[in-house]
BAMAR-583335 format. One record per residue: z, x, y of N, C-alpha, C in turn; residue in one letter. Coordinates in steps of 0.001 Angstrom, whole numbers, padded with zeros to 6 digits, always signed. Example, Ala and Ser with C-alpha at 12.3 -4.5 7.8 and 13.67 -1.06 7.14 Angstrom:
<vodos>
+007800+013190-005690+007800+012300-004500+007800+013200-003300A +007080+012850-002250+007140+013670-001060+007870+012900+000030S 
</vodos>
This chain:
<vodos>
+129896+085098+129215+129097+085234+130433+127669+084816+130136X +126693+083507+130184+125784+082990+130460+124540+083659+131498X +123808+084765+131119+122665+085344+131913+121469+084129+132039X +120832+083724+133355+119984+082932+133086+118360+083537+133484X +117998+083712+132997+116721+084685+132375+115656+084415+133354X +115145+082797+133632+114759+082205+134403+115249+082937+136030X +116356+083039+136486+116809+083496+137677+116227+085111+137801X +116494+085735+136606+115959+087359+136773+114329+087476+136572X +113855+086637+136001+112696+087218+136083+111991+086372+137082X +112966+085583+137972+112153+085807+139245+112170+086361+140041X +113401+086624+140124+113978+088158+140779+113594+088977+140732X +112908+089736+139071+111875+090610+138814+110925+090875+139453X +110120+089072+139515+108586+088878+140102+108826+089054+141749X +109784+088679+142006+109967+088399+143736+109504+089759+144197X +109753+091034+143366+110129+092168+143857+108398+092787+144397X +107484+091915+143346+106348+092771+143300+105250+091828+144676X +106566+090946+145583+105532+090199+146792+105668+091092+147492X +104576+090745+148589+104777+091235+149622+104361+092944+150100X +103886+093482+148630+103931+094827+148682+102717+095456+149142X +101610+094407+149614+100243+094973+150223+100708+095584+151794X +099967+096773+152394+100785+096858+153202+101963+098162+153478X +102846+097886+152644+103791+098645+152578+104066+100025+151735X +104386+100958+152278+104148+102165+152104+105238+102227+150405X +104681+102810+149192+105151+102661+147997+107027+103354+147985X +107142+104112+149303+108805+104487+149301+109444+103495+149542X +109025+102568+150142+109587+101202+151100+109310+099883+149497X +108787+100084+148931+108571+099502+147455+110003+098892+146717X +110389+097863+146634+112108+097825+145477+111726+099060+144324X +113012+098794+143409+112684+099578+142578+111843+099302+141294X +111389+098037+141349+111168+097575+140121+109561+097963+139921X +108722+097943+141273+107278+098988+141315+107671+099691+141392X +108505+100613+141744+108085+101814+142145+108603+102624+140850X +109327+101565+139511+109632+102697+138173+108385+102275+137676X +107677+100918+137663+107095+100489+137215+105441+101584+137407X +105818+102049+138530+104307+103020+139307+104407+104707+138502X +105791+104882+138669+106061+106169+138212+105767+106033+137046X +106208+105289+136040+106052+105358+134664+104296+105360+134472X +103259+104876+135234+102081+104683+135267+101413+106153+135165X +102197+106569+136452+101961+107874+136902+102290+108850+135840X +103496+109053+134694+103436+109392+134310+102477+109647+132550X +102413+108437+132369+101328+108058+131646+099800+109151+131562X +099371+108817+132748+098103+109197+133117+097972+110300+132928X +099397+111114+133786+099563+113103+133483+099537+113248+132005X +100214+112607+131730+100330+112946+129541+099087+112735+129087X +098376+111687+129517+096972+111626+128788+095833+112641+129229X +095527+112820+130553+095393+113804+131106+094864+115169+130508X +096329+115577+130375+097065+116572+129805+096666+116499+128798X +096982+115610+127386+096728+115650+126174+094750+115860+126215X +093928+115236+126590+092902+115034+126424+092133+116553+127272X +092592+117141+127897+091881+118179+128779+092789+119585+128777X +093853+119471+127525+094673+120822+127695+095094+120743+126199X +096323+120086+126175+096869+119935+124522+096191+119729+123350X +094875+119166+123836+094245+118761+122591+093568+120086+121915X +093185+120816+122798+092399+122323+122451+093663+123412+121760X +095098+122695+122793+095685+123961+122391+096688+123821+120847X +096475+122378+119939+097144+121557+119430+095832+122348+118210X +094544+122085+118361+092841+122983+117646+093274+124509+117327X +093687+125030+118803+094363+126105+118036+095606+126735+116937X +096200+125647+117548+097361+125845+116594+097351+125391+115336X +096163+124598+115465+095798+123962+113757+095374+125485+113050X +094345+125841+113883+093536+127249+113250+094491+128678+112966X +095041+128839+114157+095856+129558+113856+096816+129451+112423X +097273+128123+112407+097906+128334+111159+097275+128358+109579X +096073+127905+109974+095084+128442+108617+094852+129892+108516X +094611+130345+109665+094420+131755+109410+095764+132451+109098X +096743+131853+109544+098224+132735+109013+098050+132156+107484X +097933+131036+107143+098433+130997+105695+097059+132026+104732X +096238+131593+105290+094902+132778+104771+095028+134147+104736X +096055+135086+105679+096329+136142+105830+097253+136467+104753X +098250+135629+104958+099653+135453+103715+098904+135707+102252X +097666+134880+101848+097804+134609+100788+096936+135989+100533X +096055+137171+101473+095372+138118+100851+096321+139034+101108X +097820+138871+101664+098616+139874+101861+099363+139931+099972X +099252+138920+099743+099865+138742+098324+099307+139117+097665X +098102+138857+097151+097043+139216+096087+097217+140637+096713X +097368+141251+097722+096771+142781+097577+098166+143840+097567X +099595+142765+097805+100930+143302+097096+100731+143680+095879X +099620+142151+095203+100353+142584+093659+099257+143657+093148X +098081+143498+093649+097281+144630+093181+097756+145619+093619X +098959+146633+094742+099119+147425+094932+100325+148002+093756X +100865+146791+093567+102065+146753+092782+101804+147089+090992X +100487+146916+090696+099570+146745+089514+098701+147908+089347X +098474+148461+090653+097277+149556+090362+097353+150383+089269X +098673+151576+088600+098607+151986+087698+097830+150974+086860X +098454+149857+086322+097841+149474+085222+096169+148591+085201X +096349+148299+086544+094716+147905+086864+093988+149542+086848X +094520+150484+087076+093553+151813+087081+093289+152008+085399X +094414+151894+084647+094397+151950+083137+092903+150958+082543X +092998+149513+083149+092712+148556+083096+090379+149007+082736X +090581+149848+084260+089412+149913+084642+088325+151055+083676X +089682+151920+083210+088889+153422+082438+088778+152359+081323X +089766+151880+080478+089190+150704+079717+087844+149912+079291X +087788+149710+080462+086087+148749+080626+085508+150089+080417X +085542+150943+081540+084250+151974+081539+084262+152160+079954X +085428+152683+079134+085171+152968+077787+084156+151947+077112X +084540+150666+077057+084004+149713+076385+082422+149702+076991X +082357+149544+078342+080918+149839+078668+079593+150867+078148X +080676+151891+077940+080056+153079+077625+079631+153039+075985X +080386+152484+075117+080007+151913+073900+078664+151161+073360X +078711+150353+074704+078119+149041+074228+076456+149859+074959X +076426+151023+075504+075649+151359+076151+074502+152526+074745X +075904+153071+074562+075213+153801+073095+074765+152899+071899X +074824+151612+072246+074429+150701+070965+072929+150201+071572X +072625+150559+073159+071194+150469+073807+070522+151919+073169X +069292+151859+072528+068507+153045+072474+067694+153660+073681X +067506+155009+073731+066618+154997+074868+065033+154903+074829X +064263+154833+075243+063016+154712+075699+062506+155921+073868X +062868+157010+074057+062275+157903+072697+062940+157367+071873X +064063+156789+071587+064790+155797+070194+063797+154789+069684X +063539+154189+070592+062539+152514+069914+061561+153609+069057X +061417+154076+068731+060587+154235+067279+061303+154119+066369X +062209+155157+066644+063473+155290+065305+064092+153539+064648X +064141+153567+065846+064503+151423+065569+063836+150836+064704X +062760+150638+065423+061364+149973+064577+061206+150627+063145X +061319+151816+062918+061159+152120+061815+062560+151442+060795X +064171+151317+061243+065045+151196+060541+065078+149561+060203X +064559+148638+061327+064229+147332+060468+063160+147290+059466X +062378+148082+059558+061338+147644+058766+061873+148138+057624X +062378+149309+057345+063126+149930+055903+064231+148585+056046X +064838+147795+056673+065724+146894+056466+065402+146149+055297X +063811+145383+055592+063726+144698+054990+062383+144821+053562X +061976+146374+053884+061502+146653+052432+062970+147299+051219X +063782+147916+051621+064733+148091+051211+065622+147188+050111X +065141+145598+051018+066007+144229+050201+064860+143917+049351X +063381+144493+049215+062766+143851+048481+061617+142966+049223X +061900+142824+050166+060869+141821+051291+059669+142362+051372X +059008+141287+051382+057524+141621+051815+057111+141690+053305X +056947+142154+053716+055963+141631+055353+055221+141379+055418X +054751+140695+056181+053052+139674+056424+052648+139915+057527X +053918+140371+058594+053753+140356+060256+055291+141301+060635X +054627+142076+061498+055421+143127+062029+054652+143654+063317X +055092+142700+064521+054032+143018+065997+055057+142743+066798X +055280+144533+066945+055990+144626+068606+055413+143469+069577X +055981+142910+070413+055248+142258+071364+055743+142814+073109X +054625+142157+074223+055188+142563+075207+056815+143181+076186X +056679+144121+075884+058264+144775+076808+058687+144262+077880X +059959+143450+078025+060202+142756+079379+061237+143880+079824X +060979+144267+081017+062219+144838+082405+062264+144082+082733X +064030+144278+082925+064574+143651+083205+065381+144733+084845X +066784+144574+084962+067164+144851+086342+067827+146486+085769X +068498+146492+084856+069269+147665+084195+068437+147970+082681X +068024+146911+081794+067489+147223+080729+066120+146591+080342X +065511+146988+079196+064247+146632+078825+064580+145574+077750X +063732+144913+076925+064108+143757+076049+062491+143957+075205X +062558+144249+073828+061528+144254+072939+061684+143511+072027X +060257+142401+072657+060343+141162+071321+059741+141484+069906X +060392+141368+068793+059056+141815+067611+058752+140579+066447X +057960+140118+066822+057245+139156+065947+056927+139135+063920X +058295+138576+063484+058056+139063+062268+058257+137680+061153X +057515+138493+060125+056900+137293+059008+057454+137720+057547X +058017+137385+056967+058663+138173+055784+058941+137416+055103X +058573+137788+053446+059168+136660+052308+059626+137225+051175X +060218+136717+050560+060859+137148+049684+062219+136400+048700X +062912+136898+048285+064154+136153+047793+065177+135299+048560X +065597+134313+048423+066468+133428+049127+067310+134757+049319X +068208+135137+048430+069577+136303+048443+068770+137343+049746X +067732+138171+049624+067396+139422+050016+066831+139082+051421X +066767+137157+051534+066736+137224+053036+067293+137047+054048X +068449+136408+053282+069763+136420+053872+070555+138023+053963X +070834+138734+053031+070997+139748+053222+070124+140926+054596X +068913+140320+054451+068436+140988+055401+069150+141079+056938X +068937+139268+057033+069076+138429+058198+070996+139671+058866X +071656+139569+057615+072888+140471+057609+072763+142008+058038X +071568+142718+057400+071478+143804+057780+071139+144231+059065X +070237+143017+059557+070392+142913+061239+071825+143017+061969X +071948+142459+061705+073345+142343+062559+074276+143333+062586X +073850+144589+061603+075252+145311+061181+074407+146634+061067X +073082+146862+062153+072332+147785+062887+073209+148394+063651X +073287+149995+063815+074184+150160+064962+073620+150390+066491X +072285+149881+066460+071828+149329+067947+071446+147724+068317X +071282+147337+068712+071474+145457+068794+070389+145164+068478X +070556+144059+067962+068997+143562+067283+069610+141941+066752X +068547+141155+067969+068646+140000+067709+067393+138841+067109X +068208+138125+066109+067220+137052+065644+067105+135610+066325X +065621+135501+066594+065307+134171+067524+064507+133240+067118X +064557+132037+067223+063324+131417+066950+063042+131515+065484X +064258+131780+064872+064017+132009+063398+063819+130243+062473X +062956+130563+061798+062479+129812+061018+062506+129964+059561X +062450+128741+058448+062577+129110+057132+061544+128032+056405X +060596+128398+055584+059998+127837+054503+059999+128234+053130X +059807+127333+052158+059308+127906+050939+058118+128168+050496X +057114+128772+049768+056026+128850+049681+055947+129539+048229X +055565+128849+047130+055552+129851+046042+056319+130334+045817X +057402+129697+044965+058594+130190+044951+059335+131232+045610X +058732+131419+046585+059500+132318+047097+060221+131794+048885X +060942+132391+049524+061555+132112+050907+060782+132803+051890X +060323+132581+053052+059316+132594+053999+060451+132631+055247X +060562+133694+055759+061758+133848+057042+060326+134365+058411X +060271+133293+059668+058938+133763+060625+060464+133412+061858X +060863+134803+062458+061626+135111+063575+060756+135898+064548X +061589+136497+066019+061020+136815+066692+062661+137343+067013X +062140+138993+066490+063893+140445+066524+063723+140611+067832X +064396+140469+068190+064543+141299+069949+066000+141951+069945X +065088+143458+070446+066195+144558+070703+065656+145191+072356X +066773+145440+072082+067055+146273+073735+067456+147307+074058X +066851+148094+075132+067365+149703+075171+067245+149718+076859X +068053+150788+076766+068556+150648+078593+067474+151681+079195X +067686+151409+080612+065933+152271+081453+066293+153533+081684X +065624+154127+081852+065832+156044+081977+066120+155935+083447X +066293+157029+084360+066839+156994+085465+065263+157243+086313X +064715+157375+085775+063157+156814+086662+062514+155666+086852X +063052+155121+085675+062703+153460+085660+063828+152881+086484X +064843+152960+086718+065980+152110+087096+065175+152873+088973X +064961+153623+089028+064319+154107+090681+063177+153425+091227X +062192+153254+090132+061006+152425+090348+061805+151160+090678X +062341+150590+089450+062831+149082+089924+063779+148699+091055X +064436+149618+091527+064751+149753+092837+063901+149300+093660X +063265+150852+094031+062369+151094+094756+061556+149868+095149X +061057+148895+094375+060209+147647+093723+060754+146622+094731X +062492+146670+094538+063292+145779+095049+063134+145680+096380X +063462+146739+096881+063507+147216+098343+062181+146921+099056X +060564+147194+098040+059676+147028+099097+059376+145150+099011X +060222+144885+097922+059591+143764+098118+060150+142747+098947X +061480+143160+099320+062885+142360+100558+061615+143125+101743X +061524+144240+101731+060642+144692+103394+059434+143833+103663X +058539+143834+102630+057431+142878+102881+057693+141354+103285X +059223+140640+102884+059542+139671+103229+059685+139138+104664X +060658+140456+104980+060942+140409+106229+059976+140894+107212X +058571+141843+107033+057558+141781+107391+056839+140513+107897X +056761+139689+106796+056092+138370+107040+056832+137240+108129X +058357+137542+107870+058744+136807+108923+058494+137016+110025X +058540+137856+110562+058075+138841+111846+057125+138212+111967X +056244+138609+111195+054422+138383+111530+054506+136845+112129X +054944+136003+111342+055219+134772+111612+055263+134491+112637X +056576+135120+113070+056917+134505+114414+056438+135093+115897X +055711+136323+115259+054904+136952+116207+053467+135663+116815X +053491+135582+115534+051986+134315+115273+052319+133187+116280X +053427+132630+116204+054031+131224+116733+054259+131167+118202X +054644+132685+118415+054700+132981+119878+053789+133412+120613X +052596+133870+119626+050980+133699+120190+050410+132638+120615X +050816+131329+119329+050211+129930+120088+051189+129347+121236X +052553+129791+121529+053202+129395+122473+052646+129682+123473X +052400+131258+123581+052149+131584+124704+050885+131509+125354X +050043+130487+124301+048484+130094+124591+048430+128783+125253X +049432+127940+124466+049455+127253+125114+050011+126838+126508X +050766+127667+126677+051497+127807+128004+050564+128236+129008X +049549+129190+128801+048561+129766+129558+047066+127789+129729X +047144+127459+128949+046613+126569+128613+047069+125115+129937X 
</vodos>
């Protein structure tokens, strides 16, 4: 069977004469699928651009927030599932904290300190040249004491020293350490810094410190914008 293509698609075209005029029911069918399909077009885009598209935004979000929910529902299964041993976990630290806290001296200790390096290093034989506490830094929880020291003596007894630091049973660190010879002998110029934690009046002050100094911040902003809305409102009068 031979279709001749030429014959239908004038047949096609024939369909779309004549149609000024005439009411689109009275239309063949070939506008009037051709109109509907138009028609339907337009509703989908429509639609997509002024409805689906927002509700397509939500459903994006929504499903971030479900998988976001999922994943703190998990983490807080397994921490529920864990707590014994995360509770074990936690007296743990406090222990270890509490250690490392008795290896801080308090505020009446730093003498006792100062006195046990300095027997450190007459003890090995060392000389001192320089032994100067220097300025006390506070810090947020603890204090930090730099001590400026000059000492010479035997290669062995200053190394040993340098050892006896370290194996203080309150912390005591060497900085800025330096080494010369001078006359046969070894020349060690460091800067010990030890640390001891704040009494519960100092940790209140530095609070306290904290707090007025966030208020005065937010003071100034105020003021600020009190200021800004003075020249607004000058110039507006203006």
């Amino acid at each position: 069977m031979n279709i001749d293509l030429k014959d239908l698609g004038a047949r096609f075209a024939a369909q779309f004469q004549g149609l000024q005029g005439r009411q689109p029911g009275q239309w063949p069918l070939a506008p009037r699928l051709l109109c509907a399909a138009g028609v339907v077009a337009a509703v989908i885009g429509l639609g997509y651009f002024f409805y689906w598209d927002g509700q397509f935004e939500k459903q994006k979000k929504g499903a971030k927030e479900e998988a976001a929910l999922r994943t703190e529902y998990q983490n807080k299964m397994a921490q529920a599932i864990n707590l014994e041993a995360l509770q074990k976990q936690k007296v743990q630290v406090d222990q270890y904290v509490e250690r490392l806290e008795k290896q801080l001296p308090s505020k009446s200790e730093m003498a006792d300190l100062l006195s046990d390096i300095n027997q450190a290093g007459v003890g090995r034989g060392l000389q001192f040249e320089l032994f100067k506490p220097g300025q006390e830094v506070v810090r947020d929880y603890y204090a930090e004491l730099p001590i400026n020291l000059r000492v010479s003596g035997k290669y062995d007894d200053v190394g040993a020293f340098a050892a006896d630091m370290a194996n203080l049973p309150r912390i005591v660190t060497l900085n800025n350490m330096s080494l010369s010879r001078r006359e046969g002998t070894l020349l060690l110029e460091a800067v010990a810094k030890t640390f001891r934690y704040l009494d519960p009046d100092e940790i209140s002050a530095q609070k306290k410190a904290r707090d007025d100094k966030k208020g005065k911040g937010k003071g100034k902003g105020k003021k600020g914008k009190g200021k800004d809305k003075g020249k607004d409102d000058e110039g507006a009068a203006k």
